[in-house]
N, C-alpha and C positions, 0 to 999 in steps of 0.2 A: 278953229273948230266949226265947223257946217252942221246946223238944227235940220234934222228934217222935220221938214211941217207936216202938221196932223193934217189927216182927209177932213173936209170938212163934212158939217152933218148936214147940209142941203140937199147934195145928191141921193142921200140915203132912202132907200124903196122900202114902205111901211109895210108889213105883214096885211094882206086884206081881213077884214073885221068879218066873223061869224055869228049869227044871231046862238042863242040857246039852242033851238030846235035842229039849225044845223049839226053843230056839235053834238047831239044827241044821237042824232041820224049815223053820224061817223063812228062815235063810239059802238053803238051796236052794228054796226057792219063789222068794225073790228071783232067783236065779240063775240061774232058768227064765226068768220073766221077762224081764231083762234079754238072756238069748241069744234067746227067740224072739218076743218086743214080746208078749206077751200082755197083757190087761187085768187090774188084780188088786181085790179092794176093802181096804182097809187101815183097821185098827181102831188110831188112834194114843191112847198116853196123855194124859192130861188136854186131850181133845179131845173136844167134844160129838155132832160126827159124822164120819162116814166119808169117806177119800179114795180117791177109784178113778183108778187108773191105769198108766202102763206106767213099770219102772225103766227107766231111762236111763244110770244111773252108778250104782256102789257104790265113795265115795271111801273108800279106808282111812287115808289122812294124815287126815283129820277123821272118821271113823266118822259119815259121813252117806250115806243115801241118798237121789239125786235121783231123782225119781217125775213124770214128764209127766203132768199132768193137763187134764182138756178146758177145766174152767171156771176152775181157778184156777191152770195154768199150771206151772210147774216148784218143785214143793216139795222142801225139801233137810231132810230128816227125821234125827233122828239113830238108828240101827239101834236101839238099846236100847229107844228109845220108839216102837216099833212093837210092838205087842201082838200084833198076828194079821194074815198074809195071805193071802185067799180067793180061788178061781179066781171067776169069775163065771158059769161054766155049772154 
């Protein structure tokens, strides 16, 4: 019988650290969104491109953000792994 071996945890890529302020900053963009459907572009982690779209929900029982998007529909992001969200004008 053949073990597969665990990945190890050396190669593993850590979440970049956000101070308070940042976090705050993102929270209320979401926020905006969310009260006035605005368009946002959203830099998620370990995501090779960008999601554009309108928040819909900021669930706090699961720290997800659901995010309307045009082509791929309603993604439920977890707030932490959202890096940056941009107005589009």
């Amino acid at each position: 019988m053949n073990a597969i071996p665990k990945p190890s945890g050396k190669s593993k890529v850590s979440r970049p650290t956000r101070d308070e302020f940042d976090l705050q900053e993102l929270a209320e963009k979401l926020g905006q969104s969310l009260e006035g459907s605005t368009q946002l572009v959203f830099t998620i982690w370990k995501s090779s491109e960008t999601a554009q779209g309108t928040v819909t929900k900021m669930d706090t029982a699961t720290q997800r953000v659901h995010i309307q998007t045009r082509y791929e529909g309603l993604l439920k992001i977890p707030f932490i792994d959202i890096l940056k969200a941009e107005s589009l004008e």
